[in-house]
mmCIF file of the C-alpha atoms, coordinates in Angstrom:
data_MODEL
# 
_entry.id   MODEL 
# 
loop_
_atom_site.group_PDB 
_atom_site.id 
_atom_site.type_symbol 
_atom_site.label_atom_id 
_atom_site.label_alt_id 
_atom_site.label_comp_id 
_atom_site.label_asym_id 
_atom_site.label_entity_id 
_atom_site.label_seq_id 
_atom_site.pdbx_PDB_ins_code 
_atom_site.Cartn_x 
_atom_site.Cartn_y 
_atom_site.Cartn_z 
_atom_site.occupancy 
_atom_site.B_iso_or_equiv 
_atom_site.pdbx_formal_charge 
_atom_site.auth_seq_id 
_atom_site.auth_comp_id 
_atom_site.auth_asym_id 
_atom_site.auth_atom_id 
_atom_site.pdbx_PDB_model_num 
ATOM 1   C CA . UNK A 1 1   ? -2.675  -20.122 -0.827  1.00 0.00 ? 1   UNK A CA 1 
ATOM 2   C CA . UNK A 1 2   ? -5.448  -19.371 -3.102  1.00 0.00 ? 2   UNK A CA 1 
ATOM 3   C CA . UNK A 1 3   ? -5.431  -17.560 -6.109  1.00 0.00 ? 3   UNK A CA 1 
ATOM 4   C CA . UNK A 1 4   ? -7.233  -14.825 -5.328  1.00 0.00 ? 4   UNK A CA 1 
ATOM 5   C CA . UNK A 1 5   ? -4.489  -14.503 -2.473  1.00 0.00 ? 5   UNK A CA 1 
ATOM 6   C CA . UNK A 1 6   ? -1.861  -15.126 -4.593  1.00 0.00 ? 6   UNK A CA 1 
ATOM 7   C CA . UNK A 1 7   ? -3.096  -12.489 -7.153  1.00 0.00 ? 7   UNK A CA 1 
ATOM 8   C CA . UNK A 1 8   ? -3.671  -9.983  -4.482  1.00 0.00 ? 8   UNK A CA 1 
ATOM 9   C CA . UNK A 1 9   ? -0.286  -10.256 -3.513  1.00 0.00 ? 9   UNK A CA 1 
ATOM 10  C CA . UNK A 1 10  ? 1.307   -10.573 -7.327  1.00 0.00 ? 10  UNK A CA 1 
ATOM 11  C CA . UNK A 1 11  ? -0.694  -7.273  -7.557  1.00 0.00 ? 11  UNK A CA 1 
ATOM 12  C CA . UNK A 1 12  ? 1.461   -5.863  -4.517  1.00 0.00 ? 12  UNK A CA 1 
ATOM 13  C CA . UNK A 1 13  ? 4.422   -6.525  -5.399  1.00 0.00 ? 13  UNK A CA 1 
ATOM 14  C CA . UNK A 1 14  ? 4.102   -5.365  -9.124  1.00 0.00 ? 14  UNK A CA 1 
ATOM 15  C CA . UNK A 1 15  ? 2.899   -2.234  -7.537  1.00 0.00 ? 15  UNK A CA 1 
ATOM 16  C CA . UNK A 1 16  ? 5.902   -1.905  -5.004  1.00 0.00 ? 16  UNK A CA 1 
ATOM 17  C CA . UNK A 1 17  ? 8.667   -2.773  -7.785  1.00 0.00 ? 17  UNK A CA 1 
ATOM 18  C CA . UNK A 1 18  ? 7.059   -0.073  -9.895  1.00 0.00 ? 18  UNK A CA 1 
ATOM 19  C CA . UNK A 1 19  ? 5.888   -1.877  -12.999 1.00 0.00 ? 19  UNK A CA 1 
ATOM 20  C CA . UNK A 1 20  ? 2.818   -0.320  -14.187 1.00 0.00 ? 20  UNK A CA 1 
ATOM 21  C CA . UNK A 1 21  ? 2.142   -3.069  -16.860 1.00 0.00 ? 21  UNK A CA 1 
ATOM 22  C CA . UNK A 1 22  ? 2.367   -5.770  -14.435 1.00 0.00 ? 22  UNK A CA 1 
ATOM 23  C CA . UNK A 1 23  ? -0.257  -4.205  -11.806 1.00 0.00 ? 23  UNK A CA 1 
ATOM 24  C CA . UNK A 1 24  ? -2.561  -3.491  -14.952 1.00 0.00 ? 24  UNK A CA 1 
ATOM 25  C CA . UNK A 1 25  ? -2.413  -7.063  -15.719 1.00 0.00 ? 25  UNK A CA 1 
ATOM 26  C CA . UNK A 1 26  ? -4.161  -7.800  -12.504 1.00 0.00 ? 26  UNK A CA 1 
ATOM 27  C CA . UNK A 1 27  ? -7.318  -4.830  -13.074 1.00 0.00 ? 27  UNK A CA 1 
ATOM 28  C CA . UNK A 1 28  ? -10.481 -5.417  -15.027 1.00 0.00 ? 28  UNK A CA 1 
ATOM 29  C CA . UNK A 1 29  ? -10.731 -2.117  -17.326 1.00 0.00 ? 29  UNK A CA 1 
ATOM 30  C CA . UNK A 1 30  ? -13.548 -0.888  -15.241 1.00 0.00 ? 30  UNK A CA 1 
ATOM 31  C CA . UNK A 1 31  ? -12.051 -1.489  -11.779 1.00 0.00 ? 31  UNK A CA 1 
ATOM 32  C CA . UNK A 1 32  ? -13.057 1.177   -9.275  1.00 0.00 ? 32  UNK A CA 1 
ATOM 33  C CA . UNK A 1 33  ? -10.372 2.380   -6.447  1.00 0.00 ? 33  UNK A CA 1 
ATOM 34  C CA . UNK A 1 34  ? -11.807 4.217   -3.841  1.00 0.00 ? 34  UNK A CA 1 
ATOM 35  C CA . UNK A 1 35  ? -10.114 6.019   -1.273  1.00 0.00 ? 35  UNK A CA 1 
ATOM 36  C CA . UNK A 1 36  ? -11.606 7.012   2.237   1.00 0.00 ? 36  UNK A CA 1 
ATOM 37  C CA . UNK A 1 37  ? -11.670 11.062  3.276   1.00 0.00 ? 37  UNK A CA 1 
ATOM 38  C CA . UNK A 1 38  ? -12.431 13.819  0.974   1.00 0.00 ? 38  UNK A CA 1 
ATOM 39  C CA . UNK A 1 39  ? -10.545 14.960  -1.921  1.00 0.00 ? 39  UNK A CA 1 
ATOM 40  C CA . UNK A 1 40  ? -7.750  15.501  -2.297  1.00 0.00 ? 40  UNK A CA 1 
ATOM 41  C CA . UNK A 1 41  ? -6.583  13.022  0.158   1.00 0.00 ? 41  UNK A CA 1 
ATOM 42  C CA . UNK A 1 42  ? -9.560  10.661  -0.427  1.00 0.00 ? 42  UNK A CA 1 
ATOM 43  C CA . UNK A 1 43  ? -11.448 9.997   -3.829  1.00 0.00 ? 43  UNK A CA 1 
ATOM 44  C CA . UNK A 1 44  ? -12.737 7.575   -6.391  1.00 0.00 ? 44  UNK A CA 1 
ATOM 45  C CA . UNK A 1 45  ? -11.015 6.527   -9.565  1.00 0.00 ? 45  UNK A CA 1 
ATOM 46  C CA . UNK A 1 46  ? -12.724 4.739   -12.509 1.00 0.00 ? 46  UNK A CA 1 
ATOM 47  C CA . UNK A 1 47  ? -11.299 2.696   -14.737 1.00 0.00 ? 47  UNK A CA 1 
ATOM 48  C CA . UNK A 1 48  ? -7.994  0.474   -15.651 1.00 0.00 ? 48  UNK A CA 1 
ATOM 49  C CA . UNK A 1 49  ? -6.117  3.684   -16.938 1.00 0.00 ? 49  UNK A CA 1 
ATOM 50  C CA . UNK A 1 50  ? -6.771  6.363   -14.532 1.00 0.00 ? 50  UNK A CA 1 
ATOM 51  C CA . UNK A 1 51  ? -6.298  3.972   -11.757 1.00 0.00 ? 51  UNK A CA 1 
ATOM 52  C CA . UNK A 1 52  ? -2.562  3.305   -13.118 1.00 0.00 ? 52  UNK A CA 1 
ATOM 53  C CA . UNK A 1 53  ? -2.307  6.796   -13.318 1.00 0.00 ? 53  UNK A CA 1 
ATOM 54  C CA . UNK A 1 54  ? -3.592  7.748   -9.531  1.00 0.00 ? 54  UNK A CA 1 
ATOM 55  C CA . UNK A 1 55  ? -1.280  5.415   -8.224  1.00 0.00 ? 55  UNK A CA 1 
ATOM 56  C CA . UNK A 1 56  ? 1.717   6.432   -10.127 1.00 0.00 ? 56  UNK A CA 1 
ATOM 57  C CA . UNK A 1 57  ? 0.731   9.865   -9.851  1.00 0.00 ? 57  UNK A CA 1 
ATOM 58  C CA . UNK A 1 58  ? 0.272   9.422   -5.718  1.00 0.00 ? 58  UNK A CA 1 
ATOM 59  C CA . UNK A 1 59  ? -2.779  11.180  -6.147  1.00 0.00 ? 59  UNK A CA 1 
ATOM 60  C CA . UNK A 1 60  ? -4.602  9.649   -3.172  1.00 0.00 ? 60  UNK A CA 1 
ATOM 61  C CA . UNK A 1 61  ? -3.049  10.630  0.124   1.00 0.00 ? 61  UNK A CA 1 
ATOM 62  C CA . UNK A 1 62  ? -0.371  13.517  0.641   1.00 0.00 ? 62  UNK A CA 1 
ATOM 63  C CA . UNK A 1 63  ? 1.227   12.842  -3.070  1.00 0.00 ? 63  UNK A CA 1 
ATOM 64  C CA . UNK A 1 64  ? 4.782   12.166  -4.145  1.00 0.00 ? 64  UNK A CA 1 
ATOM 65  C CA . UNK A 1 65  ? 7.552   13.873  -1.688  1.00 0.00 ? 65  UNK A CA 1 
ATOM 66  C CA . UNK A 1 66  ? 10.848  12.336  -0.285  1.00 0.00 ? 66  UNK A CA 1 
ATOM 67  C CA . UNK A 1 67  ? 9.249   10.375  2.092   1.00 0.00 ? 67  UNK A CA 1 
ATOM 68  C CA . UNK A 1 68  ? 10.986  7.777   4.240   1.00 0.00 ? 68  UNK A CA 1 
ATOM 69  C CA . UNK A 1 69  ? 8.942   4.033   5.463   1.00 0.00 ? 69  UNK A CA 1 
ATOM 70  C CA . UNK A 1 70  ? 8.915   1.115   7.156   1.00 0.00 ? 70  UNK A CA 1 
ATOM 71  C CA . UNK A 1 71  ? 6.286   -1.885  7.712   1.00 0.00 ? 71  UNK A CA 1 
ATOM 72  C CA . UNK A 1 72  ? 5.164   -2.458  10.830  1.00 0.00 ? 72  UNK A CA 1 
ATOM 73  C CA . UNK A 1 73  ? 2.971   -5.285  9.953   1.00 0.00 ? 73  UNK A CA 1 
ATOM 74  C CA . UNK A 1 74  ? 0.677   -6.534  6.879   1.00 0.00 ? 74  UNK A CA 1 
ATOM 75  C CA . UNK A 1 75  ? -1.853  -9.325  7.766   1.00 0.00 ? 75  UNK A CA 1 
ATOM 76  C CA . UNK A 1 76  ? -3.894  -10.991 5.190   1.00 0.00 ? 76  UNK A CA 1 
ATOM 77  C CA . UNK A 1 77  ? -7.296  -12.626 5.084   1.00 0.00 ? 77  UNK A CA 1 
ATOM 78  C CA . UNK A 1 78  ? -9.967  -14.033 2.233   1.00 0.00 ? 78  UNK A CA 1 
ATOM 79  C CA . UNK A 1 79  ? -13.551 -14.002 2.414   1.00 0.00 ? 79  UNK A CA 1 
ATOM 80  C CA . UNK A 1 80  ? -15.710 -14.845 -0.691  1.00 0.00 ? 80  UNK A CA 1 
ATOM 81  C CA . UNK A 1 81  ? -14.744 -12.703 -3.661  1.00 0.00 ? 81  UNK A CA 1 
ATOM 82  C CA . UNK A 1 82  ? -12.422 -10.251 -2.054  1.00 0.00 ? 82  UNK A CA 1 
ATOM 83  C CA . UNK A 1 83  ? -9.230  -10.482 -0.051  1.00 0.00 ? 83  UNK A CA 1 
ATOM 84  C CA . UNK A 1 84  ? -8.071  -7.680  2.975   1.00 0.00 ? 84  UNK A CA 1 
ATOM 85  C CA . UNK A 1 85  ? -5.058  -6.959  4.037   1.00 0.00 ? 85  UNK A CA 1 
ATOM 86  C CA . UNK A 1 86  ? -4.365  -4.877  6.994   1.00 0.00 ? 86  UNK A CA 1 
ATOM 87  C CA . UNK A 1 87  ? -1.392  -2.721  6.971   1.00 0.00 ? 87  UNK A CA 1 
ATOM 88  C CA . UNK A 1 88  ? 0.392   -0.583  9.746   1.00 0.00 ? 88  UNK A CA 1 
ATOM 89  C CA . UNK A 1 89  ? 3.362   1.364   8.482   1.00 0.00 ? 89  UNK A CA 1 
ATOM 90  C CA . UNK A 1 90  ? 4.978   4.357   9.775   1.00 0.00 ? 90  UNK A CA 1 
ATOM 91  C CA . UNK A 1 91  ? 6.043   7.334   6.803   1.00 0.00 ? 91  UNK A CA 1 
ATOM 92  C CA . UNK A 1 92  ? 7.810   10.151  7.276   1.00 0.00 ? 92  UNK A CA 1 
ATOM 93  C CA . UNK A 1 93  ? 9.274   13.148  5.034   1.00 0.00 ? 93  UNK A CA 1 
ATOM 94  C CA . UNK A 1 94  ? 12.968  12.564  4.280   1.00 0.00 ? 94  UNK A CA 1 
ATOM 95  C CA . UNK A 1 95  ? 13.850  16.414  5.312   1.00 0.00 ? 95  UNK A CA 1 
ATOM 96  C CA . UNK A 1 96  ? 12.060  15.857  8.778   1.00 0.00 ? 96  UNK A CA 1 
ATOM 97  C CA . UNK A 1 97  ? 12.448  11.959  9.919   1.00 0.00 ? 97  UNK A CA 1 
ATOM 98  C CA . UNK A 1 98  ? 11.812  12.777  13.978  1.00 0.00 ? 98  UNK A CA 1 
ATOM 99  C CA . UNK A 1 99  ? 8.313   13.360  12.910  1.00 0.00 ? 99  UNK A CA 1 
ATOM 100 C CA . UNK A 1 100 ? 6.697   9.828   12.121  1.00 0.00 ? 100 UNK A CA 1 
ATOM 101 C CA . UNK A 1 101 ? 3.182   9.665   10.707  1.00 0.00 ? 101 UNK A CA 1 
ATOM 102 C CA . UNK A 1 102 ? 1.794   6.000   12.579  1.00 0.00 ? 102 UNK A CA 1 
ATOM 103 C CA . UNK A 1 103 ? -0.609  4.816   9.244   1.00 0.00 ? 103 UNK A CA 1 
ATOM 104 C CA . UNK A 1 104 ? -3.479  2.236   9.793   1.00 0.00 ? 104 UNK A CA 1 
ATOM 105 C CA . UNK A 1 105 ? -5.001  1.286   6.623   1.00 0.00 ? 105 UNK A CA 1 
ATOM 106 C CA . UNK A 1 106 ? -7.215  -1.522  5.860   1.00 0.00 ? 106 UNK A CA 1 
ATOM 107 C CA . UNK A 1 107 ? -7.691  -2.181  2.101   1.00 0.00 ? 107 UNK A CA 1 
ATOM 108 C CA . UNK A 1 108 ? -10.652 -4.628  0.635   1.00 0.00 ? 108 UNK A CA 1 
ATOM 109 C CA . UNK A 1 109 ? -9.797  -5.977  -3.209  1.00 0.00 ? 109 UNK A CA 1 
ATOM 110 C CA . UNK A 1 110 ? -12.702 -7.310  -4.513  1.00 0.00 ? 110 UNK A CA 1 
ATOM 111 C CA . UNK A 1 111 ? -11.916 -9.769  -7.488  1.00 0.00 ? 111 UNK A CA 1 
ATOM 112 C CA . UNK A 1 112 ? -14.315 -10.406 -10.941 1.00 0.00 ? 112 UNK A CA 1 
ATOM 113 C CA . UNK A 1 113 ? -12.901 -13.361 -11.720 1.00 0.00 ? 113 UNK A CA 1 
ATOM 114 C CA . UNK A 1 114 ? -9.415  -13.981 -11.450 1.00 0.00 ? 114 UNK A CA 1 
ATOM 115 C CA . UNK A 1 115 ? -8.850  -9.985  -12.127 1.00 0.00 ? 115 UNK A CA 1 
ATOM 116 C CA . UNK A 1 116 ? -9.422  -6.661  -9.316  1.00 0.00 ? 116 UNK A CA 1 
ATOM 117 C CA . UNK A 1 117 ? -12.481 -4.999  -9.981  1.00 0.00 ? 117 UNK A CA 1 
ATOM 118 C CA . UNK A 1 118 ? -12.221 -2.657  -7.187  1.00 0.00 ? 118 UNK A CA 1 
ATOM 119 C CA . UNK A 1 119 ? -10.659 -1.740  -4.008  1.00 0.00 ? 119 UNK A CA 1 
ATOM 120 C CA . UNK A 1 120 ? -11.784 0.062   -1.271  1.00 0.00 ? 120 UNK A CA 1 
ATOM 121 C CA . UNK A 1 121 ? -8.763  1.539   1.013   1.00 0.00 ? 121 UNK A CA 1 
ATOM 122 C CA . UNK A 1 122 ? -9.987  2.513   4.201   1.00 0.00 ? 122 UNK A CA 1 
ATOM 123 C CA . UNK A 1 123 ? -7.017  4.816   5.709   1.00 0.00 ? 123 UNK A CA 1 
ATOM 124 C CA . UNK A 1 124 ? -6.860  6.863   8.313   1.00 0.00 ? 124 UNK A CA 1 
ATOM 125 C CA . UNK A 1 125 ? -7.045  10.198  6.509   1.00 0.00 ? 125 UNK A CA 1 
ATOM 126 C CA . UNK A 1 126 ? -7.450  12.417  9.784   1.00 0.00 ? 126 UNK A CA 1 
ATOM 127 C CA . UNK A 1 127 ? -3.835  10.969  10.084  1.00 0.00 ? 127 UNK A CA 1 
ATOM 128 C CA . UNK A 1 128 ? -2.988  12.767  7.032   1.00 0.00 ? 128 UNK A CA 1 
ATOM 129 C CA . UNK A 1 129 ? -4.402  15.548  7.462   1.00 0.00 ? 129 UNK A CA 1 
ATOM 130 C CA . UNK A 1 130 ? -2.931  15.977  10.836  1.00 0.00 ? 130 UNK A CA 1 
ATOM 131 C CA . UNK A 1 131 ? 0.487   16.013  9.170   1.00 0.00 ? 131 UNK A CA 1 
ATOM 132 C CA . UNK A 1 132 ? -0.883  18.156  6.248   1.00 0.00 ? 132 UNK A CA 1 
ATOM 133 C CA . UNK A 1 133 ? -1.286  20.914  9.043   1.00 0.00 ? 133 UNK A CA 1 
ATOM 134 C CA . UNK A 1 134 ? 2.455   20.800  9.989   1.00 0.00 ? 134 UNK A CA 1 
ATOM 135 C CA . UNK A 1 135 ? 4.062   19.777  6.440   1.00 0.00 ? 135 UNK A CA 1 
ATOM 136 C CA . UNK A 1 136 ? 1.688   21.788  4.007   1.00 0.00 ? 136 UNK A CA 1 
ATOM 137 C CA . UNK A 1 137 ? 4.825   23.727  2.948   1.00 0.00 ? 137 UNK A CA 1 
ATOM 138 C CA . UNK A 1 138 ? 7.252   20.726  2.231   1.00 0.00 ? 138 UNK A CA 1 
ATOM 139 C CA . UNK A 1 139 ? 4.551   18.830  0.319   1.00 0.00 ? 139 UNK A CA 1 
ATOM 140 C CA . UNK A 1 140 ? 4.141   19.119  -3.116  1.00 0.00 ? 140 UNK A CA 1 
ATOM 141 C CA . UNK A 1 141 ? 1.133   18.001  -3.648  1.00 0.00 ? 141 UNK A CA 1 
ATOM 142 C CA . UNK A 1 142 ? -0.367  21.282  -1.318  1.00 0.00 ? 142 UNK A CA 1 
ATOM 143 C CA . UNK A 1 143 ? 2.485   23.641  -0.955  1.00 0.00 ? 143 UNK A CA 1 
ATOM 144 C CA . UNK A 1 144 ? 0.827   25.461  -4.135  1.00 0.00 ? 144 UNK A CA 1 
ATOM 145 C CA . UNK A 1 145 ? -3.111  25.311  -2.590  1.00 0.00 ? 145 UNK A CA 1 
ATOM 146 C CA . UNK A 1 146 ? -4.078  28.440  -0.998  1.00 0.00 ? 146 UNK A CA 1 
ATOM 147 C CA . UNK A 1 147 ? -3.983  27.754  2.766   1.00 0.00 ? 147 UNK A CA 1 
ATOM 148 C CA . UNK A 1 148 ? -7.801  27.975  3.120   1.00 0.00 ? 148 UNK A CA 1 
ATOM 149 C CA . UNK A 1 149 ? -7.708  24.522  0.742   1.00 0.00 ? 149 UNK A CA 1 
ATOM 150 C CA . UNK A 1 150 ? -7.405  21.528  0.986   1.00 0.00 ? 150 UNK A CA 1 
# 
């Protein structure tokens, strides 16, 4: 396994345990995160701190809730400066489990170095806002937006 690979996947599972110090340790301080759809589900974050904080803050997406999850299946791949990983994972909202959101994401982290200068998630965010439609109330993240909003 490369290191590239290997860092991606360091960077993962730092991410997934919830230390914030140990995904930081893997960003340049100007990575760029970019997130496919319009805000607030999509968006672009600049920069070593406010990435931490979009991630911890689950500002991408449908935001913190009780949400429920379960891998389907994550394959990986390298090519030049970047690896991809390819995730399918089914999420749900604790309160409501018979109604599964199927997720299909495809994320490219590009590497400066031996450090992730930016990554490009390419989820399905006409998923999301699918669910948003029947879940706007039990979300946190929207139950406050005027309905018109998004």
């Amino acid at each position: 396994m490369s290191e590239r690979m290997q860092a991606a996947k360091a960077y993962e599972k730092a991410l997934f345990a919830g230390d914030r110090a140990g995904v930081g340790r893997h960003f340049t301080d100007d990575i760029v995160y970019w997130v496919a759809g319009a805000p607030p589900i999509g968006g672009e974050w600049r920069g070593r701190e406010r990435v931490l904080d979009a991630l911890w803050n689950r500002e991408p997406g449908l935001g913190a809730a009780d949400w429920g999850s379960e891998d389907v299946w994550r394959d990986w791949y390298e090519a030049d400066d970047r690896v991809i990983v390819e995730i399918r994972e089914r999420s749900w909202l604790k309160s409501d489990s018979k109604d599964v959101m199927d997720q299909r994401t495809c994320v490219v982290i590009r590497f400066r170095g031996d450090r992730i200068g930016e990554m490009r998630d390419y989820t399905d965010s006409h998923s999301y806002e699918e669910f948003l439609k029947r879940h706007r109330k039990d979300l946190p993240k929207f139950a406050k937006r005027k309905k018109g909003a998004t």
